[in-house]
N, C-alpha and C positions, 0 to 999 in steps of 0.2 A: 504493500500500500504506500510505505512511504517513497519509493520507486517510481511509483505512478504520478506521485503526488510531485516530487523533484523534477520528474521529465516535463510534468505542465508548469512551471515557476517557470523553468528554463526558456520554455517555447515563449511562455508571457515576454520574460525579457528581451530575449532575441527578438520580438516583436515587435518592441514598442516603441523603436521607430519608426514602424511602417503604423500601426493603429494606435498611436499615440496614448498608447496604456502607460502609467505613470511606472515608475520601479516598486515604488512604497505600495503600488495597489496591488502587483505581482507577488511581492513578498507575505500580503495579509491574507491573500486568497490563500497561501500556502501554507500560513498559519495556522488560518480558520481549517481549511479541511484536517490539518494535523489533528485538533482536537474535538473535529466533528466524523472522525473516522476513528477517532479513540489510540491514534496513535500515539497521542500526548494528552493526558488528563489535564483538565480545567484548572485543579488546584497545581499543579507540575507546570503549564503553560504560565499562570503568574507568576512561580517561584521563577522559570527561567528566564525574566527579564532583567536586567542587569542595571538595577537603578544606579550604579555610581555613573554609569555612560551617559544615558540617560539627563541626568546631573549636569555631568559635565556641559554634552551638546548644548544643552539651555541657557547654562550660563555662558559659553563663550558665543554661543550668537547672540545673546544679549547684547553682549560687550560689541563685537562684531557689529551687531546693526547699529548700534550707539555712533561707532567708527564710521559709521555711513553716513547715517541721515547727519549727524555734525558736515559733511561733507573731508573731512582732513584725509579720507582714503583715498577718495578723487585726488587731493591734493598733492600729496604723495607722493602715486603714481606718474601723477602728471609732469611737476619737477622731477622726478628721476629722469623721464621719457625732454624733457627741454633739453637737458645737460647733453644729450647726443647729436644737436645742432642738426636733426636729420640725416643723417648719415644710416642707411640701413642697416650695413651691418653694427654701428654703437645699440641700434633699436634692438636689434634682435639682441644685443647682449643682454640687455634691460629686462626682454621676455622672460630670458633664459634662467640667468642668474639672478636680477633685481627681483624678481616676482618670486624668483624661486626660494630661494633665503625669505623673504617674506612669509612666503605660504608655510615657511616650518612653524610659526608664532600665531597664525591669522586662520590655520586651517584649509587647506588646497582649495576644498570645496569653495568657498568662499575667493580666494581668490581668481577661481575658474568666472564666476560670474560677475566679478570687477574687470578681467583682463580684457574680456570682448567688447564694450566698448571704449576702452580702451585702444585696443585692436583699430575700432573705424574711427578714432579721431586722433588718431597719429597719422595714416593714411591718407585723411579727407579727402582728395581729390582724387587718391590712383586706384582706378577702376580694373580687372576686378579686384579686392582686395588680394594681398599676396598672400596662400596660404603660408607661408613660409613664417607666417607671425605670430599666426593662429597652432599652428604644429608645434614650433617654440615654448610659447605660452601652455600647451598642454604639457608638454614633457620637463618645462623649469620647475612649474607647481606640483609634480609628483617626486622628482629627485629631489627638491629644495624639500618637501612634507616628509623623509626619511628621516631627519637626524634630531626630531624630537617627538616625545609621546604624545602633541597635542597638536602636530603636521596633520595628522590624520588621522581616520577611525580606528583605523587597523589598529594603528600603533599604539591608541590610545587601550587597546581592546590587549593587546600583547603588556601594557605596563600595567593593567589591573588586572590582568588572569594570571599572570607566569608569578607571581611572587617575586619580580624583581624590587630590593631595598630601598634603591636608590634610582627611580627610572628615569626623572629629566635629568640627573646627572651624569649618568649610565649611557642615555641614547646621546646627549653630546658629547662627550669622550670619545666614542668607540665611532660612532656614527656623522659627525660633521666634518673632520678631516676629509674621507671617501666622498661624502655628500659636494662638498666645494667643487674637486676633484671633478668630477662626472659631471656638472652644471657645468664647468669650462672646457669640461672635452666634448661635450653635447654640443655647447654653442660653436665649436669647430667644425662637428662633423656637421651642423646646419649649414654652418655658411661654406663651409667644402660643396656639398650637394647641393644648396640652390644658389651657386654662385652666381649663375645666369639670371636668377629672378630679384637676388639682391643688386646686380650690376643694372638691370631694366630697373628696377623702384629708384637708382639715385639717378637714372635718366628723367625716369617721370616726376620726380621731386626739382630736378635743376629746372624743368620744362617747366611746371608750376611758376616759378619766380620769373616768368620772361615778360617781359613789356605787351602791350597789346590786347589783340583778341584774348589769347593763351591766361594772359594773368585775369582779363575778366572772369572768363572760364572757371577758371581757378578760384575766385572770389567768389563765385556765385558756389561750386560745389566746397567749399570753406564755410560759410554759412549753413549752408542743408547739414554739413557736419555737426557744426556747432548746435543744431536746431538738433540734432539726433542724442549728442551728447549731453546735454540739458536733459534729457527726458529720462536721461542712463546714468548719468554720471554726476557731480556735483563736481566746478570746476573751482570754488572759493569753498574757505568754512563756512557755510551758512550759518550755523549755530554755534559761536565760541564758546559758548558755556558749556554747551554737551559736550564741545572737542576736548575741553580741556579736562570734564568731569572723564569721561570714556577713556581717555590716553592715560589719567592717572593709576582708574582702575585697573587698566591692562598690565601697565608696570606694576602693580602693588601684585595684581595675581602672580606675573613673572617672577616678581621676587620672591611671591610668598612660597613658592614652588621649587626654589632655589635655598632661600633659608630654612624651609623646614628639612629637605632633605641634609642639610649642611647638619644642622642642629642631632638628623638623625645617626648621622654619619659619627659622631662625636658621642652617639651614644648619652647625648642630652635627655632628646624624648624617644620613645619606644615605637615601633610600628601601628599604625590605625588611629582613630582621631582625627589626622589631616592629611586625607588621600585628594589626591590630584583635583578630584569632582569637589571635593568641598572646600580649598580652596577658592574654586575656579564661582560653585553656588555663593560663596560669601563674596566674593568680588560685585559677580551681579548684585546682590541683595543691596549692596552700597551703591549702586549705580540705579537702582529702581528708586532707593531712600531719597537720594539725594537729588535726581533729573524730574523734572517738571513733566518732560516726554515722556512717562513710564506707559503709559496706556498706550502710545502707539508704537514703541518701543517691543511690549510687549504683541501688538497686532502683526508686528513687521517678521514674527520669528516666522522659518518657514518649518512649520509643523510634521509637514508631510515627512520631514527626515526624521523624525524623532516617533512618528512611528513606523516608519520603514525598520530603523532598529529594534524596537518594540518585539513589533513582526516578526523579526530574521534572528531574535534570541530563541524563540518559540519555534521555528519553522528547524532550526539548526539543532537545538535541546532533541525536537524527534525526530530527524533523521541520528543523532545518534544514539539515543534509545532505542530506537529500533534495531539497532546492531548492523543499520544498510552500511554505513560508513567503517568502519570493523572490518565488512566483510570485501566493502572495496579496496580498502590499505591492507588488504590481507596479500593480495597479488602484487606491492608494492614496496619495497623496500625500506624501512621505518629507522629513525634514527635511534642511535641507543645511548644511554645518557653515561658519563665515564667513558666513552671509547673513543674511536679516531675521529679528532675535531675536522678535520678533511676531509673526509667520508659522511661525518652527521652531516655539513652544512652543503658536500654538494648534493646531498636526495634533499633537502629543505631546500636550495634553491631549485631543484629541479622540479621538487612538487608545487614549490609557489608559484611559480612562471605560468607552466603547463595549465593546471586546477584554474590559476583564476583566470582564464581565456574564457574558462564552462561558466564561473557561479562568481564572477566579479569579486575581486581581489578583499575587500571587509567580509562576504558571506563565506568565503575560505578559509581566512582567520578565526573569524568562528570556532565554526569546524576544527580545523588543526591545533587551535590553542587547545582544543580537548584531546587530541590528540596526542601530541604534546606532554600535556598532563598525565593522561594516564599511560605512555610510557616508561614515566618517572621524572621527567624534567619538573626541577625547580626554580625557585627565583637565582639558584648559584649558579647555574648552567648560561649565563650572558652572551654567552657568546653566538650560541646556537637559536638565543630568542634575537637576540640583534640581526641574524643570520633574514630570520624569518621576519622580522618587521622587513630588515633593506628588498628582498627579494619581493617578498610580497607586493612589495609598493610599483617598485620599479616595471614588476608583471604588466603596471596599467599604460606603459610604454609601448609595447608589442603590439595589440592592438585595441581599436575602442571599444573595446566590452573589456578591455580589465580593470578599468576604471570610472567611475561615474561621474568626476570631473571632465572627464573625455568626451560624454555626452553631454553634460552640460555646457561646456563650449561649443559643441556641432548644434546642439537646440538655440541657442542664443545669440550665434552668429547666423544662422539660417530665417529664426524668424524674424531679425533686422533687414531679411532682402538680401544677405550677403550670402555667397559658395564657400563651403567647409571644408576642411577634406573627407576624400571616400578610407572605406575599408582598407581596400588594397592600397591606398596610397599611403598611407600610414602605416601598416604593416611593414613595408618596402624600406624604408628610412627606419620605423621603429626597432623592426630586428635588429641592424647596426648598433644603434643608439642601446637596444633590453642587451644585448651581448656585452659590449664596454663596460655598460652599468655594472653588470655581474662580476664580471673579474674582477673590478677595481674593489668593489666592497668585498667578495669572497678572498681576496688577495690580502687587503688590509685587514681583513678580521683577524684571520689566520695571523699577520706579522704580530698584530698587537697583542694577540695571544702570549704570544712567545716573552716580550717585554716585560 
């Protein structure tokens, strides 16, 4: 049953960008029938929902939309994207790396649906957009979302299930050197590969600046931009009270995430009390207390992901109750916890890659964090859950179903009017791009091992 029930999630997904079925409503149907088929009990389907995430998600899109509606993310972005004087390839650096280091602190997700219009008002005038920005922009925010536990779900999901001590301290150590590393070999292998489409955009950029017809042209689609990015983006602080309420909170959470592990670290305070999510819930709590915008603030969260996860704790709890999962790593080579750290971490790389092409790189983790577990991995074994945060994420590189930032930039850029990339075009440059990534983080895991 649970077989059946897995194979139609799937098809939903694959789907949904042809019938425009959302993720979140794929993963509840999959849910619901789990415990309307008795493959997961009522009272077992609440337990398996995993309120510290939960927690988490809530408060940093608080915070996140805070960072918004103030307008200072626009802001941001925007000065970063000035400082490269239009030069395409400085811009693609900006995607690549600026966004990406970003997205480890602000959450990928989130930054996937800042970058796109971004994307058409760096651009304004050159027609079609290059996807070469857009592709950038996808692959900075998922390497830059690796080198901490609050880049992304996954990770987030890997630093509260594995028992790891010490985890924002743990995934910067181990994970931001590699992370840097890959964001500037990426933005190489970009600009190697569309050298021909970066060499046309600073034709069509010089072209814009010419006297005449050409510059009115230019002024008239400058404007349409501007009129598009207004309606997406905020190009001033609109609100300096909120910008500056919102920027404090996020620093104070940062910190607070930093000092308590520090504190832990010294053996001050003991384990539980102050995990990542209630940090993260006290940050929001001060940013609702104190912003006058609390109520639209609170209207602005996007709900749908919080119960997408809701869902896919439930939907995941029974597929591996059922033993379907069991029975498939049964034919699979499993890593074993004490043994060769070479050996555990290339079948974790090779499951995380492969696995989330099928079930989207968070719904894998899931999964495999139970995995995981009951092979015997603990929070001492870091290196092998670092193994599995990098890989997993990077999965979403390969192609656009390993990631759901991946989708959210092809839905965002498409329904502005603009062309995305396809499937196979992204596959084609992503293989490059998922390979590099891999060595470099399975390479350095391994060195730092050794130190």
């Amino acid at each position: 049953m649970s077989l059946g029930i897995l194979v139609l999630v799937y098809v939903l997904i694959i789907q949904r960008r042809f019938g425009n079925i959302p993720i979140w409503t794929s993963m509840t149907v999959g849910a619901l029938l789990m415990v309307l088929f008795q493959v997961i009990s009522v009272e077992s389907a609440f337990e398996a929902i995993n309120l510290d995430i939960i927690l988490f998600l809530f408060g940093m899109f608080s915070i996140v939309s805070a960072l918004e509606k103030s307008g200072i993310l626009g802001v941001i972005a925007i000065k970063m994207v000035s400082r490269t004087k239009g030069n395409p390839s400085y811009l693609l650096l900006v995607f690549v790396v600026g966004l990406g280091i970003l997205s480890a602190f602000l959450v990928n997700d989130t930054l996937a649906i800042l970058g796109v219009p971004l994307v058409i008002y760096v651009m304004r005038s050159v027609k079609p957009i290059p996807i070469v920005l857009l592709i950038g922009l996808a692959y900075g925010i998922t390497i830059g979302s690796v080198m901490t536990p609050i880049g992304n779900p996954q990770n987030l999901l890997i630093a509260i299930q594995s028992g790891i001590q010490l985890p924002f301290m743990t995934f910067l150590t181990i994970l931001a050197i590699p992370t840097i590393i890959n964001l500037l070999l990426t933005y190489l292998i970009l600009r190697v590969y569309f050298r021909s489409e970066l060499l046309q955009m600073r034709y069509n950029l010089m072209m814009m600046n010419l006297p005449g017809e050409n510059k009115k042209s230019s002024n008239d689609d400058n404007t349409k931009s501007q009129i598009v990015m207004s309606n997406t983006m905020h190009t001033t602080i609109t609100n300096p009270t909120l910008a500056k309420i919102s920027v404090i909170v996020l620093l104070i959470v940062i910190s607070g995430f930093i000092i308590v592990e520090t504190l832990r670290f010294f053996g001050i305070i003991t384990e539980g009390g102050f995990s990542i999510s209630i940090i993260t819930i006290m940050g929001a709590t001060i940013l609702y207390a104190i912003s006058k915008e609390r109520t639209e603030l609170i209207k602005s969260i996007d709900y749908s992901i919080l119960i997408f996860f809701a869902a896919m704790f439930v939907f995941t709890t029974g597929l591996w109750t059922s033993g379907l999962i069991s029975e498939i790593l049964s034919y699979i080579p499993n890593p074993v916890p004490s043994s060769n750290l070479a050996g555990n971490n290339a079948i974790i790389a090779s499951i995380s890659i492969s696995i989330s092409q099928l079930l989207g790189n968070v719904p894998f983790v899931a999964l495999y964090n139970l995995v995981m577990i009951d092979n015997g991995f603990v929070g001492d074994d870091i290196y092998e859950w670092m193994m599995l945060a990098a890989a997993s994420t990077i999965a979403g590189n390969l192609t656009i179903l390993g990631a759901a930032s991946n989708i959210i930039i092809i839905g965002a850029a498409e329904s502005r009017g603009f062309k995305s990339f396809g499937y196979i075009e992204f596959l084609k440059i992503g293989s490059i791009v998922t390979l590099v990534n891999v060595i470099i983080y399975y390479m350095f895991i391994l060195l730092i091992s050794y130190i």
